[in-house]
VEXRO-744770 format. One line per field, with one value per residue (C-alpha): residue number from 1; residue in three letters; x negated, y negated, z negated. Coordinates in nm, 4 decimals. Each point is the difference from the previous one (the first is absolute). Last residue first. Layout:
// VEXRO-744770
num [NUM  ...];
residu [ALA  ...];
x [X  ...];
y [Y  ...];
z [Z  ...];
END
This chain:
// VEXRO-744770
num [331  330  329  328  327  326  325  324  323  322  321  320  319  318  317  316  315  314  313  312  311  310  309  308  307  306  305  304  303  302  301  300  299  298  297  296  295  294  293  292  291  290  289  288  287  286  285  284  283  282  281  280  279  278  277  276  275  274  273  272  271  270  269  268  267  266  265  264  263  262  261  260  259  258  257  256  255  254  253  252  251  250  249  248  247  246  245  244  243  242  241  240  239  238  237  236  235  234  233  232  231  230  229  228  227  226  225  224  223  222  221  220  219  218  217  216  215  214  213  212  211  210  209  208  207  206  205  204  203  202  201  200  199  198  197  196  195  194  193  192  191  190  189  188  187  186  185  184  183  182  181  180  179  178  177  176  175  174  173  172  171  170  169  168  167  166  165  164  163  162  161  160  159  158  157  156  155  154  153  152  151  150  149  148  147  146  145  144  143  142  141  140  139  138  137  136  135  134  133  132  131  130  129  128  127  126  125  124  123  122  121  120  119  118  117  116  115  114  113  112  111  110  109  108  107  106  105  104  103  102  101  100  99  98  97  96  95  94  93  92  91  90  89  88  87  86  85  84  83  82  81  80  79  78  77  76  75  74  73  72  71  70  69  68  67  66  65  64  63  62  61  60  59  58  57  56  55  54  53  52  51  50  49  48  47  46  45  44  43  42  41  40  39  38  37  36  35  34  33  32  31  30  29  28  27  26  25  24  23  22  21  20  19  18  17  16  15  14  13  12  11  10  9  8  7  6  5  4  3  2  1];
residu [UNK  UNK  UNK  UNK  UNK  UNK  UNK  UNK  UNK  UNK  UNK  UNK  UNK  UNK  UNK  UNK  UNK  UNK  UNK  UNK  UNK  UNK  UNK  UNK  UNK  UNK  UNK  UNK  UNK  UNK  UNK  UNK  UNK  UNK  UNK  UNK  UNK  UNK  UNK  UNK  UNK  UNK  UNK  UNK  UNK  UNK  UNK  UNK  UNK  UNK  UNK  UNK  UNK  UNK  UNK  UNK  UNK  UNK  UNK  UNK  UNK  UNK  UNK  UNK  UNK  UNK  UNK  UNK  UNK  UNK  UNK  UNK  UNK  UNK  UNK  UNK  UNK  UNK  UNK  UNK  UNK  UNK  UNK  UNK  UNK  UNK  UNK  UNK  UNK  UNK  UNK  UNK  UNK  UNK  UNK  UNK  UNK  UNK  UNK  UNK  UNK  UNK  UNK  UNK  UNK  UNK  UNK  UNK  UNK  UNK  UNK  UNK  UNK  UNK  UNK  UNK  UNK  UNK  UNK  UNK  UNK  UNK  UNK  UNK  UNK  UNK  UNK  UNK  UNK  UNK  UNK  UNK  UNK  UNK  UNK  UNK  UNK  UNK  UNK  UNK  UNK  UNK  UNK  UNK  UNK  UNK  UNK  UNK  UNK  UNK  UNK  UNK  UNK  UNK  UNK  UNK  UNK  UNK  UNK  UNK  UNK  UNK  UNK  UNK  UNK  UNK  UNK  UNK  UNK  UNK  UNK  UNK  UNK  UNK  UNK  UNK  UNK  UNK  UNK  UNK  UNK  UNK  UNK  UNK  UNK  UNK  UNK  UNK  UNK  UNK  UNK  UNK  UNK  UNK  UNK  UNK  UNK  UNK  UNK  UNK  UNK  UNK  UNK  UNK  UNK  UNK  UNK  UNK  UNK  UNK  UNK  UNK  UNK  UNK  UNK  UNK  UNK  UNK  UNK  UNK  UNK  UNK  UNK  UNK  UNK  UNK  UNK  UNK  UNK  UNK  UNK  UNK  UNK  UNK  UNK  UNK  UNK  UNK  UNK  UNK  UNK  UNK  UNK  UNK  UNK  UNK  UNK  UNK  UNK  UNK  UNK  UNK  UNK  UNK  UNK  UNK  UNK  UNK  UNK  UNK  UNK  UNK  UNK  UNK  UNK  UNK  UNK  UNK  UNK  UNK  UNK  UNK  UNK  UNK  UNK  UNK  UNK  UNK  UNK  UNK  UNK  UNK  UNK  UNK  UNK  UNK  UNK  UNK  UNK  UNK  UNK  UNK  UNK  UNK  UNK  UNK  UNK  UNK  UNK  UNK  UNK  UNK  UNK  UNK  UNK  UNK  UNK  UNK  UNK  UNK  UNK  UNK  UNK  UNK  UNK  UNK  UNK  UNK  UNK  UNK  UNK  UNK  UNK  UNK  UNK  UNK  UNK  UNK  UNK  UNK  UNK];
x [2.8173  0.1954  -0.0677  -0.2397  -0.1411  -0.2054  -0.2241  0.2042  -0.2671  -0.3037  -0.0010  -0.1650  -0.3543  0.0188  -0.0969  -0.2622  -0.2282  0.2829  -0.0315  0.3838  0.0624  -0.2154  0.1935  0.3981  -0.1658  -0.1152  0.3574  0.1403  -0.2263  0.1027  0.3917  -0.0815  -0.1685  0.3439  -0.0238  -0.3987  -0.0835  0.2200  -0.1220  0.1863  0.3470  0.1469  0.3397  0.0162  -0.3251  0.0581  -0.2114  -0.2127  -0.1906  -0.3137  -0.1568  -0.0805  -0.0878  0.1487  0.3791  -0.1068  -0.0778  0.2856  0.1699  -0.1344  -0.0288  0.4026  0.0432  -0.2285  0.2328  0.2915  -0.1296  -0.0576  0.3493  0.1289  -0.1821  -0.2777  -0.0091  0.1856  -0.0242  -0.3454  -0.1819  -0.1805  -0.2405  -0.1551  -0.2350  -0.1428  -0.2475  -0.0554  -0.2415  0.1279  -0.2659  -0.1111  0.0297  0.2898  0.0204  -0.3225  0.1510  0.3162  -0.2063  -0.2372  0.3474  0.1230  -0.2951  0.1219  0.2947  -0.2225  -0.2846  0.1674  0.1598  -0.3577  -0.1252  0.2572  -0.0489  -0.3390  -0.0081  0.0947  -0.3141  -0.2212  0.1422  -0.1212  0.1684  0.2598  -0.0155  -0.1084  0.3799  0.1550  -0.2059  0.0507  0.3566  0.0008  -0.1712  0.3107  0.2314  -0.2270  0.0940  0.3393  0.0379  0.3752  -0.2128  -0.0346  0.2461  -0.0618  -0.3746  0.0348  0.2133  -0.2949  -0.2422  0.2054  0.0430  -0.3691  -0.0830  0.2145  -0.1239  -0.3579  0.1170  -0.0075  -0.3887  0.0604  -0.1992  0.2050  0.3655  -0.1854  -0.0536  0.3146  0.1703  -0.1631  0.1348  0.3531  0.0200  -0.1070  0.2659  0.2864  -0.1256  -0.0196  0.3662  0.1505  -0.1577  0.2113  -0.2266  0.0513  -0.3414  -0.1792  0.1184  -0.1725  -0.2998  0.1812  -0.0237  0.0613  0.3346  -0.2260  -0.1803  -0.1161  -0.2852  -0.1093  -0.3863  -0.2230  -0.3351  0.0383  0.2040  -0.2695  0.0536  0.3568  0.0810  -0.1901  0.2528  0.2610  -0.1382  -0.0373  0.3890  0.1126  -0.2346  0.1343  0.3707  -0.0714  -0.2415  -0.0607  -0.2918  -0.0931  -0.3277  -0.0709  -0.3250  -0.2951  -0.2923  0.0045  0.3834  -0.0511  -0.2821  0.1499  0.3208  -0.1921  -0.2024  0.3333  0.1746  -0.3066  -0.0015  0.3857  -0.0305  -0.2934  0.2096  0.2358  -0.1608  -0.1235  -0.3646  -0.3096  0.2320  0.0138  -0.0504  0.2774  0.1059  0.3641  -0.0223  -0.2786  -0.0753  0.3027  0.0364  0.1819  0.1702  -0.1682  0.2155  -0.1009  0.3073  0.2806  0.0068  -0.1745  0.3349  0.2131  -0.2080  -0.1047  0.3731  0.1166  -0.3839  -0.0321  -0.0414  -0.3259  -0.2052  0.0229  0.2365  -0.0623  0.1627  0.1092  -0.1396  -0.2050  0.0502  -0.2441  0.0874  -0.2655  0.0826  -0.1992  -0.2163  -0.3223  0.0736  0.1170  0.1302  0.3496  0.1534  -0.1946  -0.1522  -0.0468  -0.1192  -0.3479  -0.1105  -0.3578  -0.2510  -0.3211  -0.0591  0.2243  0.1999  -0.0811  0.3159  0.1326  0.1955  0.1682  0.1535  0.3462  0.1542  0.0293  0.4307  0.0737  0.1964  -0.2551  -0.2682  0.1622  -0.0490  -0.3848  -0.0908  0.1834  -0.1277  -0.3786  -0.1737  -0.3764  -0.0137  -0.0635  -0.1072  -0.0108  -0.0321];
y [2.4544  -0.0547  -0.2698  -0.0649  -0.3684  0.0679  -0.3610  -0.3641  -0.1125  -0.1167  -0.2598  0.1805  -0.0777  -0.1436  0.2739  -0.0781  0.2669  0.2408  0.1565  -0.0650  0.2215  0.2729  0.0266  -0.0394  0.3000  0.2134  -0.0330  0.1052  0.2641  0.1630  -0.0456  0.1400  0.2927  0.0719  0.4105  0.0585  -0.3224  0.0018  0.2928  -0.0236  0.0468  -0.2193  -0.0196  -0.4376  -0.1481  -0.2449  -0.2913  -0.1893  -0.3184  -0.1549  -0.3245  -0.1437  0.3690  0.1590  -0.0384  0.2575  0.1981  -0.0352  0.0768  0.3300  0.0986  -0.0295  0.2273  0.2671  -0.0681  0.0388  0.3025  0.1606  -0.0128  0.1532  0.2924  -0.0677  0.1196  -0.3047  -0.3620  -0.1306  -0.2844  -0.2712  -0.2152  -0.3233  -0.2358  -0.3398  -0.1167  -0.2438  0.1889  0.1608  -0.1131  0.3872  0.0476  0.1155  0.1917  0.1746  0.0566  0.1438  0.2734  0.1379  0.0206  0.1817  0.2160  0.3472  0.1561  -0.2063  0.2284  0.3244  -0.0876  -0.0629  0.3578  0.1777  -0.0999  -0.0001  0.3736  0.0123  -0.1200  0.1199  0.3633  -0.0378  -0.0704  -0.2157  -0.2709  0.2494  0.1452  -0.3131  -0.0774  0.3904  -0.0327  -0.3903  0.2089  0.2058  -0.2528  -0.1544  0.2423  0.1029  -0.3622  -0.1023  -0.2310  -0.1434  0.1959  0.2949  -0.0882  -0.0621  0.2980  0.1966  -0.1551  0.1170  0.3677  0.0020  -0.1343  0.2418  0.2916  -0.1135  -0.0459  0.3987  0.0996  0.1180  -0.2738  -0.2320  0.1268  -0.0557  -0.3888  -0.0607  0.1934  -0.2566  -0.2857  0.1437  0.1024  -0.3300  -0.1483  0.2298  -0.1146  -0.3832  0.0669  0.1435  -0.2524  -0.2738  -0.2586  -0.3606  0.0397  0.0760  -0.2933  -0.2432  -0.0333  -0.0524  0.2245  -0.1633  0.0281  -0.1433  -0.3014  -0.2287  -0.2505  -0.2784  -0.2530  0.2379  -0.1359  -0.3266  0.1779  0.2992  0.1720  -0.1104  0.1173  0.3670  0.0133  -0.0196  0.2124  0.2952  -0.0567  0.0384  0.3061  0.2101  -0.0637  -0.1435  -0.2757  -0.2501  -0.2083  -0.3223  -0.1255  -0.3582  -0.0166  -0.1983  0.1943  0.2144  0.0854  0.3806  0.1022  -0.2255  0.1746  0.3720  -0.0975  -0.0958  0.3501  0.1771  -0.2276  0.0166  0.3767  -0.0044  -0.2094  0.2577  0.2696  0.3118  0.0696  0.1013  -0.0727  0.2353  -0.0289  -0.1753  0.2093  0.0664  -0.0308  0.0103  -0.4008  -0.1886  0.0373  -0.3100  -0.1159  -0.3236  -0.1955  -0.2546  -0.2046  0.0250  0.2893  0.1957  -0.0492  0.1222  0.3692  -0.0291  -0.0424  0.4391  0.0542  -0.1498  0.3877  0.0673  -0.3029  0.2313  0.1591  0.0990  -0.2712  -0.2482  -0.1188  -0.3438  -0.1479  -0.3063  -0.3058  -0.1744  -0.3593  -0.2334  -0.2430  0.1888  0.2730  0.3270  0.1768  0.0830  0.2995  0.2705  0.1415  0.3239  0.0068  0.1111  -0.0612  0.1577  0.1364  -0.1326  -0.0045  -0.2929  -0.0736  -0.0280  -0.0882  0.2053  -0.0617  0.2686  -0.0921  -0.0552  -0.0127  -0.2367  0.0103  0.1715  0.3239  0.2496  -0.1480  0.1136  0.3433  -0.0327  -0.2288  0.2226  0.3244  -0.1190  0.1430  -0.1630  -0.2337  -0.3701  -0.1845  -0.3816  -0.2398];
z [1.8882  -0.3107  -0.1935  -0.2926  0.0207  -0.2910  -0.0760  0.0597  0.2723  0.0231  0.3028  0.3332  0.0871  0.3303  0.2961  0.2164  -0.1416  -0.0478  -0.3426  -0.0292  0.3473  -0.1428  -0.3087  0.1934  0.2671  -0.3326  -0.1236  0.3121  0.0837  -0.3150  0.0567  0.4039  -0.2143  -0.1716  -0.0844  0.0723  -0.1179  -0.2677  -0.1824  -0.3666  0.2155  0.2154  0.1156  -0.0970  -0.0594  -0.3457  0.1634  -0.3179  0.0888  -0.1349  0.0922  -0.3697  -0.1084  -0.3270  0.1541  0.2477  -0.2762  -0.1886  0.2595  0.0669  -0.3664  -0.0069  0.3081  -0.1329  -0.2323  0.0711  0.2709  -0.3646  -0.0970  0.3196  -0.0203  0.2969  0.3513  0.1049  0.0675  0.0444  -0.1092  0.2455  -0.1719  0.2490  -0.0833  0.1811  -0.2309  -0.3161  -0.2054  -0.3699  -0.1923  -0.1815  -0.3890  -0.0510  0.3177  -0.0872  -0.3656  0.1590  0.2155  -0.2776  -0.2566  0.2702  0.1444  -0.1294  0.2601  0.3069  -0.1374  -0.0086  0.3292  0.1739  -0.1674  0.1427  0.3379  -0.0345  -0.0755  0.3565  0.1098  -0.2770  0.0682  0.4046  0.3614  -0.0821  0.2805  0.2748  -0.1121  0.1167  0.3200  0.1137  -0.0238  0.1721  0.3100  0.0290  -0.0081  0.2510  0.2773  -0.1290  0.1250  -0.2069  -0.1579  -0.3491  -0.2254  0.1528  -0.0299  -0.3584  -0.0934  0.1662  -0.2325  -0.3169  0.1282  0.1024  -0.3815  -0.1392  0.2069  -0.1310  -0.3795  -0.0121  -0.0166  -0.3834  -0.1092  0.2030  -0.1296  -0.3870  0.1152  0.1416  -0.3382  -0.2106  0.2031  -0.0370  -0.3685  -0.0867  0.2020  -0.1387  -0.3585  0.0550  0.2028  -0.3070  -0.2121  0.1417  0.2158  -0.1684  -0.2074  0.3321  0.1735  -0.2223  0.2400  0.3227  0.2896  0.3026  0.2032  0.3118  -0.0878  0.2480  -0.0814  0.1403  0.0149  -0.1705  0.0166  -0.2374  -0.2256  -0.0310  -0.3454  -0.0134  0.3513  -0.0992  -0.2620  0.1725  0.2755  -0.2489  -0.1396  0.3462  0.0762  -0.2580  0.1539  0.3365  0.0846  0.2276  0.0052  0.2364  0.0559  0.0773  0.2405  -0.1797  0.1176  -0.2588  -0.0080  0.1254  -0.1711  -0.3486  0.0312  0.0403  -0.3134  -0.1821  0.0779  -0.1386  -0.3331  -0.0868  0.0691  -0.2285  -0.2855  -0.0027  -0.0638  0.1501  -0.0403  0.2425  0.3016  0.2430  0.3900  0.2187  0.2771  -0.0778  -0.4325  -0.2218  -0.0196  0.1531  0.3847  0.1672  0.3258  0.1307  0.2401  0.2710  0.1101  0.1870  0.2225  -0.3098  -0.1958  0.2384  0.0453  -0.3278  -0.1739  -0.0052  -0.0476  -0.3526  -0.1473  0.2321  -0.2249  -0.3305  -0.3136  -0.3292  -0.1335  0.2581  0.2946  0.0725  0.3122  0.0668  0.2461  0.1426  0.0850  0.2509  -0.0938  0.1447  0.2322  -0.0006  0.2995  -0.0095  -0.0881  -0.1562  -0.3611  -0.1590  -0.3388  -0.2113  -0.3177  -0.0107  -0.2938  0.0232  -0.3810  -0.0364  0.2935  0.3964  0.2036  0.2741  0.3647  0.1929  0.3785  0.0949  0.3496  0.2386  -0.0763  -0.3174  0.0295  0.1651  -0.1790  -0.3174  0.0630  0.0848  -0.2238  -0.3034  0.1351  0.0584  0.2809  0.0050  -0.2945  0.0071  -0.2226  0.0279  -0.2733];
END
């Protein structure tokens, strides 16, 4: 699964935060076309856990760097690409089902010789590792979800803030056929390294890692297309859960606490628990001072949750009794 390019921003940048380094790995798809990720931490060997970041929409692997560095002391971690964004190649089609279907083909490459595989997800990416878990129960052995998108959220957003977010992803993708996303994607990739490192050395290099991420239209066309098709998959998303046998795993769901009109943190809240209450093993933490990105805000909350998964999964760990499902406290 190796592949290596010479010079890469993101392995580059982030291998100034994670201890050893990172390095680029890629998957072969349909019509050659390659997933690709940046992994680290420790060595990989059979029986022991992989744990798999997956970013939300229109997002990739460089956003979970505020929890790699920790993380990657632990335990090896996988920080993923999906088709047409970072350096994953294009997709032919955009649906649901084929994000399902990319993020199960890098489960079974990492769980093929029987080691339990972990998957933590924010927003987009929580409801992708869901159901990725129900596709592959016997591969995916804990999931974290971090203030994941839930399929009947989109009916509780107030038109206002449908309209303002259309607005938004269209204008991304007018500002990069004019040649203006560029000092937006700078802008956002310094933010990162401030927020990282107070190196003016590597703040620099995450810069060049965040705009080598957007490079092209399809790239940051992506980003609109990945919210247009969370905004349409509901009924798509509540017949896989319907149908799917829920599998008895360690889970996690964190939910955030502001950046939200009050109403709708309710029930972001509300689809939270009921999610955790969906999964014999599930647990609901309300993260206090956090806002939608709770890695970046709270990443000692995230590492938390994915420390009480891993520790579950332990090989000489009893199974735990099921438990009375949503435990919501604060953290």
């Amino acid at each position: 699964m190796g592949d290596e390019p010479r010079n890469d921003p993101v392995v580059i940048a982030l291998s100034n935060l994670v201890a050893g380094g990172v390095t680029r790995g890629g998957l072969a798809r349909d019509h050659g076309r390659q997933l690709r990720w940046i992994e680290g931490g420790m060595v990989r060997s059979p029986g022991k856990p992989t744990v798999i970041l997956v970013a939300g929409a229109g997002e990739m692997g460089l956003d979970w760097a505020p929890i790699l560095p920790a993380l990657a002391e632990k335990v090896h971690v996988v920080a993923y690409d999906r088709a047409g964004l970072g350096a994953s190649d294009r997709a032919t089609r955009l649906t649901l089902d084929a994000q399902v279907d990319d993020l199960v083909a890098l489960v079974d490459a990492f769980g093929a010789d029987g080691s339990p595989v972990v998957l933590v997800g924010h927003s987009w990416g929580g409801l992708l590792v869901q159901l990725a878990a129900f596709a592959r129960p016997d591969r995916v052995a804990g999931l974290v979800l971090v203030d994941p998108f839930h399929e009947e959220t989109t009916a509780k957003v107030p038109w206002t803030l449908r309209a303002m977010s259309s607005v938004l992803l269209n204008l991304i993708v007018v500002l990069q056929a004019v040649g203006l996303f560029r000092s937006i994607a700078r802008r956002k990739g310094r933010e990162y390294g401030r927020r990282l490192t107070d190196d003016p050395r590597i703040q620099a290099m995450f810069i060049d890692a965040y705009e080598a991420c957007y490079p092209t239209m399809g790239q940051v066309a992506m980003i609109r297309a990945e919210g247009r098709l969370a905004d349409s998959c509901t009924e798509q998303a509540k017949a896989a859960r319907a149908a799917a046998t829920i599998p008895d795993i360690p889970m996690r769901v964190l939910t955030a606490t502001r950046g939200l009109p009050p109403a709708l943190l309710t029930h972001t809240r509300e689809f939270g628990a009921q999610t955790a209450a969906g999964f014999p093993r599930g647990e609901h933490t309300v993260v206090p001072d956090s806002s939608h990105y709770i890695h970046w805000d709270q990443p000692d909350a995230v590492m938390t949750a994915i420390d009480s998964v891993l520790e579950d999964i332990a090989p000489d760990k009893n199974v735990p009794d099921k438990k009375a499902p949503d435990t919501e406290r604060p953290q």
